[in-house]
C-alpha positions as CSV (number, residue, x, y, z in Angstrom):
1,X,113.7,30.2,-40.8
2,X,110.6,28.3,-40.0
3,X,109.5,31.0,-37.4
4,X,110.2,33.3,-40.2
5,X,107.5,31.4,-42.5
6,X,104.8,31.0,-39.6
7,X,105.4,34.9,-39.1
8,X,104.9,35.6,-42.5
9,X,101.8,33.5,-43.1
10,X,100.3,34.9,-40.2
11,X,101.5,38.8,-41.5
12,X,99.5,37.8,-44.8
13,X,96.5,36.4,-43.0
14,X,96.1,39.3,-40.9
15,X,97.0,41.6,-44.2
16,X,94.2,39.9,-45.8
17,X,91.7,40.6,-43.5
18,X,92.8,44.4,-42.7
19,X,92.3,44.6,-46.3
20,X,88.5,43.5,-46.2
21,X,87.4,47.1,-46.9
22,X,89.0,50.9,-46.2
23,X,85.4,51.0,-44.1
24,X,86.5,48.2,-41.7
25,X,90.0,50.7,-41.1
26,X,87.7,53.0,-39.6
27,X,85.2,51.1,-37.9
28,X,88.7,50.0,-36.1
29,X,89.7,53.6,-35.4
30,X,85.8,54.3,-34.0
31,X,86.1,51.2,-31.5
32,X,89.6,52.7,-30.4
33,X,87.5,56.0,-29.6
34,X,84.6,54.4,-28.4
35,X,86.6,51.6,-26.1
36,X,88.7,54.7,-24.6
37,X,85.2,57.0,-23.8
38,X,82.9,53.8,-22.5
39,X,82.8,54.8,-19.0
40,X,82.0,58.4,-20.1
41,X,79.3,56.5,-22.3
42,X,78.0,54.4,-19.9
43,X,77.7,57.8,-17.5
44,X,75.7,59.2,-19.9
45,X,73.2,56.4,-19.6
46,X,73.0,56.4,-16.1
47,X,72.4,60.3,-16.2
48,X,69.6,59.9,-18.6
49,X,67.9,58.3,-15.5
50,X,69.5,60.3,-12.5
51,X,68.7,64.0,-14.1
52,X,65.1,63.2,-13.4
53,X,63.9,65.9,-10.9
54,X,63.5,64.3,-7.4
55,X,59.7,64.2,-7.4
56,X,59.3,62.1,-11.0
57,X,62.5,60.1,-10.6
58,X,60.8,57.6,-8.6
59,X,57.9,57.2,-11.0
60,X,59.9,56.6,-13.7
61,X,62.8,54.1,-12.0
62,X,59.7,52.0,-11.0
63,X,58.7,51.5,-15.0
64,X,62.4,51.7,-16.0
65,X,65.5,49.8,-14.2
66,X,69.2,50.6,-15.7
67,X,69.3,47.2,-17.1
68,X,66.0,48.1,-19.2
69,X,67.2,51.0,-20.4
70,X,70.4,49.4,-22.1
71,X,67.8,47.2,-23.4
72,X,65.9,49.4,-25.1
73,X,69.3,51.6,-26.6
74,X,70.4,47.9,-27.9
75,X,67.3,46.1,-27.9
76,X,67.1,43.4,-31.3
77,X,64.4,42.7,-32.9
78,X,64.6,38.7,-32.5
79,X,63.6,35.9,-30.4
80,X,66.4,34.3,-28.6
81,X,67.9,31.1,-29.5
82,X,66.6,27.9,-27.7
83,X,68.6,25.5,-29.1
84,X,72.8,25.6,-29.1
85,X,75.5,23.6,-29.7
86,X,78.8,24.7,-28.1
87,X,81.5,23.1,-29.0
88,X,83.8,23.1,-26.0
89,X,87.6,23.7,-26.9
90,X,90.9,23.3,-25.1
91,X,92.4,26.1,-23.5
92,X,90.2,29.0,-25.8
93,X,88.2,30.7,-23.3
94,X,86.1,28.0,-23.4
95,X,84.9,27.3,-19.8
96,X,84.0,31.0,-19.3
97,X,81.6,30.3,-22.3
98,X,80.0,27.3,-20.9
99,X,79.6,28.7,-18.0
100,X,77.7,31.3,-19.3
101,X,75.7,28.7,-21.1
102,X,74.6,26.8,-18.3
103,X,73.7,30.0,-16.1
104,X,71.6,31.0,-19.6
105,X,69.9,27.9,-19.2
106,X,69.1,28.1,-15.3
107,X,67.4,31.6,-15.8
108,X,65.4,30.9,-19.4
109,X,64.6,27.3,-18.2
110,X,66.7,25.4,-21.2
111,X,67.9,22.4,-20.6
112,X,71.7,21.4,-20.9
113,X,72.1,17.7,-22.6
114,X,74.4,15.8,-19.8
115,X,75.7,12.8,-19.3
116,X,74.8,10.4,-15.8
117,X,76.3,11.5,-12.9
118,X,79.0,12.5,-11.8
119,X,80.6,14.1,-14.7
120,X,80.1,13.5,-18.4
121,X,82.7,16.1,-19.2
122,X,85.7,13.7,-20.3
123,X,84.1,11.7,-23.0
124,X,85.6,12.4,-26.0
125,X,83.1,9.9,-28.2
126,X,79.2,10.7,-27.6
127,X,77.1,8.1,-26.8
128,X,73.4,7.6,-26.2
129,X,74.0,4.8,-23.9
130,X,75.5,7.5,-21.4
131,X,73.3,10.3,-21.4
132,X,71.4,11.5,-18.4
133,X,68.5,9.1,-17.2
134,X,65.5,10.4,-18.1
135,X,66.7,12.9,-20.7
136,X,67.4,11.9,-24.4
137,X,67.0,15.3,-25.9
138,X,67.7,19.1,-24.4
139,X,68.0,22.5,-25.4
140,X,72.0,22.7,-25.1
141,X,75.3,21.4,-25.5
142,X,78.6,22.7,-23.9
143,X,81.1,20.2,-23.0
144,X,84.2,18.8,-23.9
145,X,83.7,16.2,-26.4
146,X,84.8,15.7,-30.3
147,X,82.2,17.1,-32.4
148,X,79.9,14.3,-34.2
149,X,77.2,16.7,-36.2
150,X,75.3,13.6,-36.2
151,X,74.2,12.4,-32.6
152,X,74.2,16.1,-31.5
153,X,71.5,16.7,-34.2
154,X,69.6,13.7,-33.0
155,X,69.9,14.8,-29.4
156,X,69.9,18.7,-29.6
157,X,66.0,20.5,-30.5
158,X,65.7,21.9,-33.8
159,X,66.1,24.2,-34.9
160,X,69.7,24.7,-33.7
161,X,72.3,26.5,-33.9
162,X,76.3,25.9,-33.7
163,X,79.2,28.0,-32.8
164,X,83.0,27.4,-30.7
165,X,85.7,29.1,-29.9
166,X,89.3,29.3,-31.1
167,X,92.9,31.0,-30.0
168,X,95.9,31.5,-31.6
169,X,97.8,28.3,-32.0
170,X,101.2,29.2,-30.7
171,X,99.8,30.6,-27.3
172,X,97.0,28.0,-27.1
173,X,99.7,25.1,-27.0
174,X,102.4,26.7,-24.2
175,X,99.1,27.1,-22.6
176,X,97.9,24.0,-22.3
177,X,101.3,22.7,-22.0
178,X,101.8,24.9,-18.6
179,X,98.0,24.2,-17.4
180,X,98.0,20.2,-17.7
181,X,101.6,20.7,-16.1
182,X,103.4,18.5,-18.9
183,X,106.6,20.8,-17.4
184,X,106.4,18.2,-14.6
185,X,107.3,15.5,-16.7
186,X,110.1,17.9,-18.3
187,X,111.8,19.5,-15.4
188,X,114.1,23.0,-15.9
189,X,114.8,25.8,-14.7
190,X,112.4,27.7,-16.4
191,X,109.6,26.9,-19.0
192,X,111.3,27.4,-22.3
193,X,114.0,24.8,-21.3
194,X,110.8,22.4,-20.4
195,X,109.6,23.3,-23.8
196,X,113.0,22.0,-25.8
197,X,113.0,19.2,-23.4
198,X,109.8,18.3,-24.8
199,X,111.0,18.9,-28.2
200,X,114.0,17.2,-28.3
201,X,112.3,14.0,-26.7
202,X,109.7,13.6,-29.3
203,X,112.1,14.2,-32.1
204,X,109.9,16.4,-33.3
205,X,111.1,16.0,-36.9
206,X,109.8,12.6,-37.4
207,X,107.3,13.5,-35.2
208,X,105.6,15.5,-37.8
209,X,106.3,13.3,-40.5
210,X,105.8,9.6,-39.4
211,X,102.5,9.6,-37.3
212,X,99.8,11.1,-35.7
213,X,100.4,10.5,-32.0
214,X,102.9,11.5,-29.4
215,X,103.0,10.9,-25.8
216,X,101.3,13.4,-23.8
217,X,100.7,15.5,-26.5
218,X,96.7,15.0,-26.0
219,X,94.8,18.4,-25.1
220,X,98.0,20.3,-26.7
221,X,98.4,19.3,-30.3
222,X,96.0,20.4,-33.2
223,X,93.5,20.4,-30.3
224,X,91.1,22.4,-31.9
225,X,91.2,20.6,-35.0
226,X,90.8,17.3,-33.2
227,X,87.7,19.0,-30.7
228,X,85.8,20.2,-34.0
229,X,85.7,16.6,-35.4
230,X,88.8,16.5,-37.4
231,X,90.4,12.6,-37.6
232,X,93.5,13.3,-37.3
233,X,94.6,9.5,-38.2
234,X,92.7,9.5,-41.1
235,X,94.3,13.0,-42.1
236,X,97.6,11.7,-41.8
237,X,97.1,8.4,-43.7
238,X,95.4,10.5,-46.4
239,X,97.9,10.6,-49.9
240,X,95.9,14.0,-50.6
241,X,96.6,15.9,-47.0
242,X,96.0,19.5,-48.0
243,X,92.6,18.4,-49.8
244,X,92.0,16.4,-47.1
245,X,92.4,19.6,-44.9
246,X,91.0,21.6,-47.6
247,X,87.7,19.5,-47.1
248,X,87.2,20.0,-43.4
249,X,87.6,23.3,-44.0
250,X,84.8,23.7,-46.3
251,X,82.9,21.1,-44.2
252,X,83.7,23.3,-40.9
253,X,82.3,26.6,-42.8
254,X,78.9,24.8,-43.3
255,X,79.0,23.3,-39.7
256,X,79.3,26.1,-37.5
257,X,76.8,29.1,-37.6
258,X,79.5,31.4,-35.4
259,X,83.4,31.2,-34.8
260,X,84.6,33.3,-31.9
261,X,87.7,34.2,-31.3
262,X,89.6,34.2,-28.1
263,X,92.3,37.2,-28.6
264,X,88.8,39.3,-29.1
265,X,86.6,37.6,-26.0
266,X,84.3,40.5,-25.3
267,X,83.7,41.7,-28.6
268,X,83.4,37.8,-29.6
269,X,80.4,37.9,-26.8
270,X,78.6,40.8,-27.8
271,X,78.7,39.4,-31.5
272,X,77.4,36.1,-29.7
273,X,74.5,38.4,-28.1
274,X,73.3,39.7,-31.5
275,X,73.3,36.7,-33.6
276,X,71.9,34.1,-31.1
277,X,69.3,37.3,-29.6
278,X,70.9,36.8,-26.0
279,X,70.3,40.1,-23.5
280,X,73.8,41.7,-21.9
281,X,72.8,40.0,-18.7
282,X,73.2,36.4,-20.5
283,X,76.8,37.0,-21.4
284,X,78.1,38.8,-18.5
285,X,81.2,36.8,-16.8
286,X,83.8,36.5,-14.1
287,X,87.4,35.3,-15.3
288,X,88.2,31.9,-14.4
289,X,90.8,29.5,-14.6
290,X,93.3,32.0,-15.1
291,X,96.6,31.4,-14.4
292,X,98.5,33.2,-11.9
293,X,102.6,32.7,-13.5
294,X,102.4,33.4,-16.9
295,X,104.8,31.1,-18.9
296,X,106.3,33.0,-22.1
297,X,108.1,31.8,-24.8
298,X,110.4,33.8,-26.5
299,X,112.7,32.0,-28.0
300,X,112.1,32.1,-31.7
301,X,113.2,28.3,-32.7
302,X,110.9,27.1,-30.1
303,X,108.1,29.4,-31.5
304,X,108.8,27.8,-35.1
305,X,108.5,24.1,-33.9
306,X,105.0,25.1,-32.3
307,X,104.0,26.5,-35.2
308,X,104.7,23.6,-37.3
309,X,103.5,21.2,-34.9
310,X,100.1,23.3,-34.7
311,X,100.2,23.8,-38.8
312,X,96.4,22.3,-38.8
313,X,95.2,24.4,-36.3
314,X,96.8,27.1,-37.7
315,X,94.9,26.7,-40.8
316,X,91.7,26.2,-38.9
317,X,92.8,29.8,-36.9
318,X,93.3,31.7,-40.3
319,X,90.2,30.7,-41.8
320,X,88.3,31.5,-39.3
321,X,89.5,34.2,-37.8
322,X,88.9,36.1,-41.6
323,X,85.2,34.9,-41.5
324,X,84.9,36.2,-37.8
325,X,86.2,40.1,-38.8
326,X,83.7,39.5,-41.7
327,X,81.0,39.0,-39.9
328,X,81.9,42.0,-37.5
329,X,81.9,44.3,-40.3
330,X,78.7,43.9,-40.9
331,X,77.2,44.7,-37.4
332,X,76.6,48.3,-37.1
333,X,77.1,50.0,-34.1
334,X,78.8,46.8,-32.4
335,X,81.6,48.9,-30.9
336,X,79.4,51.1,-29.4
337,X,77.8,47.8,-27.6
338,X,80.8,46.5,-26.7
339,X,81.9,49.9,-24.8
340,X,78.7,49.4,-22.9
341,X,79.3,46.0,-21.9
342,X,83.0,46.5,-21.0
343,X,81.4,49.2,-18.9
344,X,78.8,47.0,-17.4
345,X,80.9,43.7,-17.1
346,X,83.6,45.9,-14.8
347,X,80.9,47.2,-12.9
348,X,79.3,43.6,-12.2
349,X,82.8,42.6,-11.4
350,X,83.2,45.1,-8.7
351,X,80.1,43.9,-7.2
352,X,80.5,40.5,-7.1
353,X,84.0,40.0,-6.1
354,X,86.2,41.7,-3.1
355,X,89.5,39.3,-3.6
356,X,91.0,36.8,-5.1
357,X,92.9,33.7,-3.7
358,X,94.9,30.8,-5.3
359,X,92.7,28.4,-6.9
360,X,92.5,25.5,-9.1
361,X,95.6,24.3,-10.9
362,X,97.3,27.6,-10.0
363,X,94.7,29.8,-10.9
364,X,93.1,32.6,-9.9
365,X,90.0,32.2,-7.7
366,X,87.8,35.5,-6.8
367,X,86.4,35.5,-3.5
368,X,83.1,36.8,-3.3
369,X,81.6,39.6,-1.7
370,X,78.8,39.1,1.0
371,X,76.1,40.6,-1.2
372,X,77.0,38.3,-4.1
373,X,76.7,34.9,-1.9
374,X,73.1,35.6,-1.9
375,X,72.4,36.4,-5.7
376,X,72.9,33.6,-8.2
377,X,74.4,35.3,-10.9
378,X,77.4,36.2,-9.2
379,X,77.7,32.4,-7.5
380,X,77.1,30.8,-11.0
381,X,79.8,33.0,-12.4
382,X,82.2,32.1,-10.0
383,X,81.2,28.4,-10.5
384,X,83.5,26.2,-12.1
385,X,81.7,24.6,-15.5
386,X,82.8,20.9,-14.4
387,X,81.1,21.6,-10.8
388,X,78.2,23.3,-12.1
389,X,77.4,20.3,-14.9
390,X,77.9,18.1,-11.6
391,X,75.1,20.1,-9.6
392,X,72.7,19.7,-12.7
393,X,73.1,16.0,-13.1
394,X,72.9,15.3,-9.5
395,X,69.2,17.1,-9.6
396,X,68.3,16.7,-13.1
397,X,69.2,12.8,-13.7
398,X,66.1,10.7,-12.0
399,X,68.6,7.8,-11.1
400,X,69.7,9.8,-8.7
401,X,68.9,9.3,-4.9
402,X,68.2,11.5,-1.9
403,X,71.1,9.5,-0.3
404,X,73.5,10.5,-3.1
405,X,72.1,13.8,-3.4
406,X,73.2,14.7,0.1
407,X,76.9,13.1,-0.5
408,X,76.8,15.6,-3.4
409,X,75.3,18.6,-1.1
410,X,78.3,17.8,1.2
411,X,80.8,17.7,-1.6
412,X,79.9,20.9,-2.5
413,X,81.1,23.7,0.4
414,X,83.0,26.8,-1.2
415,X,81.4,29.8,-0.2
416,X,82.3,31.2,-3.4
417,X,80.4,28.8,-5.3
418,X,76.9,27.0,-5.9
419,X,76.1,24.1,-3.8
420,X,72.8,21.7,-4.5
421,X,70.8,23.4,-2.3
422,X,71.4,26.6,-3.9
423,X,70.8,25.5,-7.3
424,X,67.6,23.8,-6.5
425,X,66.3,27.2,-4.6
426,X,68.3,30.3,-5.3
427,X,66.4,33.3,-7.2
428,X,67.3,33.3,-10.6
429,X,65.7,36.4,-11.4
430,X,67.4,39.3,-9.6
431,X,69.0,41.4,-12.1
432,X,72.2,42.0,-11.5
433,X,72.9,44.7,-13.4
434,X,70.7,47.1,-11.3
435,X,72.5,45.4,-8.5
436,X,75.9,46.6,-9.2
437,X,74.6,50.2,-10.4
438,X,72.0,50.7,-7.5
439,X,73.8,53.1,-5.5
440,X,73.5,55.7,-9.4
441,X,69.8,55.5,-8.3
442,X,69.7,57.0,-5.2
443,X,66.2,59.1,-4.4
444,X,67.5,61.8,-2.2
């Protein structure tokens, strides 16, 4: 029954927002088109420069590379944003996004606000006393931290803007619950009956009713809520909850400038590029930290109890997963643009990366190709966000030694991945996009 009720509300949520406009049912049947044509698309493109004749072709690839002809098709007329806040959410997609935060801040010289060394990524409460030596206030914020509008405005450049990252409930908890392996702590035979373990051991009746807090539930439990500055305490105390909720809501609408959504990642990243004026090179990516056994559940009790335990996140997911199809509407073309990138992001992909291997926390890890150890885009791709914040302290933060700096050089020794030396030196500034499409350009 209460699976039942979550799979209504979520029927009438995603009824609500199909029903936007009829012209929003057929921008959906054009993106179907478009996504099934983009490499015949993105062919097109590359023809407009290879049907040249032989004797001007060269002539005009010297005043025009690939990359500036996708420019100039999607080219906005806007001056990037300087100044972000990212607010850094658990198990959304969200370490693919700061990634591609800090690499936009390496190549357009922004800097990234950062605690001292050697990692500032676990605080959940900001504070000035902890901040990088020598720098008070920078260009960007994109770490794991609750949100406090307050000290980021005092510490982020104005003017700013905000934006995060959120994923259906349901999946974003058995996520979390397989990657922080909680199943260790709830052996079985296979990860649904660690799931009612879990369940059963909470009493997850009272659990819901009685408090706030439940063992290991931290990272898992109205995460999103809790990373976007809601006090979950303070909610459950309160005699008014759904105003209470009601409240944050409207407070969160304000807030954030952008909500992206994680069961849409690329076209949530080429709606990134046009509002915040970022180029297709900015928010190209390599998939990290994903996992290789993908845990399921099923089992539709088990799905209900999620979904109640997850009720304010759910809430936050609804509401901003309407304003997020809202705000696609109104971008013309934006299907179109997101056929390119798919295109483009594959085609990076292919050049970067020849393998994969096991990696962190039973993840996938791509293993570079030869030609991609020596361009920093594809080594600050494949850069985990936690090492690469580590890197940029260890050079950034003045109470930092040589003596250290080499301990932090020596730390540092996947090939697949910056080191201190690279990050201090490496070219930003080779494009890789003509990289991965040179051999469309041949002269001959």
């Amino acid at each position: 029954m209460l699976y039942r009720k979550y799979e209504t509300s979520i029927k009438a949520s995603s009824q609500r927002t199909k029903c936007v406009s009829y012209g929003f049912f057929l921008i959906t049947i054009t993106s179907l088109v478009l996504y099934l044509t983009r490499d015949a698309m993105t062919a097109q493109l590359v023809s407009q420069q290879a049907s040249f004749p032989v004797h001007k072709r060269r002539h005009a690839l010297a005043d025009k590379s690939f990359a500036e002809t996708i420019r100039t098709k999607f080219g906005q007329k806007c001056s990037p944003q300087e100044n972000i806040i990212f607010t850094k959410t658990h198990k959304t997609g969200s370490s693919t996004i700061t990634n591609i935060l800090l690499r936009y801040g390496e190549v357009h010289n922004r800097t990234q606000l950062l605690y001292k060394y050697p990692s500032s990524t676990e605080y959940k409460k900001l504070d000035p006393d902890r901040l990088l030596t020598g720098r008070p206030t920078a260009n960007i914020f994109a770490q794991h931290a609750n949100f406090d509008h307050a000290f980021l405005k005092d510490h982020i450049f104005n003017p700013s803007k905000t934006f995060t990252i959120l994923r259906s409930p349901v999946s974003q908890f058995s996520s979390a619950f397989s990657f922080f392996e909680i199943t260790n702590l709830y052996p079985a035979d296979t990860f649904e009956e660690s799931l009612k373990l879990f369940f059963s051991s909470h009493m997850h009746d009272k659990y819901l009713v009685n408090t706030y807090f439940c063992k290991n539930c931290a990272m898992m439990v109205n995460a999103n809520s809790i990373d976007m500055g809601l006090n979950i305490e303070e909610y459950f105390k309160s005699a008014d909850q759904d105003r209470y909720l009601s409240n944050f809501l409207e407070q969160a609408s304000q807030r954030w400038d952008l909500v992206l959504i994680t069961e849409h990642f690329d076209l949530s990243l080429v709606l990134l590029k046009r509002k915040f004026c970022l180029e297709f090179e900015d928010i190209l990516y390599l998939r990290s930290l994903e996992r290789i056994k993908k845990d399921k559940v099923e089992d539709p009790s088990l799905l209900a109890k999620i979904a109640q335990m997850q009720k304010l996140d759910i809430a936050l997911y609804d509401h901003f997963n309407a304003t997020f199809w809202r705000e696609v509407e109104k971008e013309e073309g934006i299907f179109e643009e997101l056929a390119i990138f798919q295109k483009l992001n594959k085609q990076v992909q292919s050049f970067c990366v020849e393998g994969t291997r096991v990696g962190y926390q039973g993840t996938y890890a791509n293993v570079l190709s030869t030609k991609a150890r020596d361009n920093f885009q594809c080594m600050a791709m494949n850069t985990r966000c936690l090492n690469f914040i580590r890197l940029i302290e260890a050079r950034d933060d003045t109470a930092v030694n040589d003596n250290m700096r080499t301990e932090i050089a020596l730390e540092f020794t996947d090939p697949d991945s910056l080191n201190l030396k690279q990050i201090i030196h490496m070219d930003r500034k080779e494009n890789i996009i003509d990289l991965a499409y040179k051999n469309k350009f041949k002269l001959n």
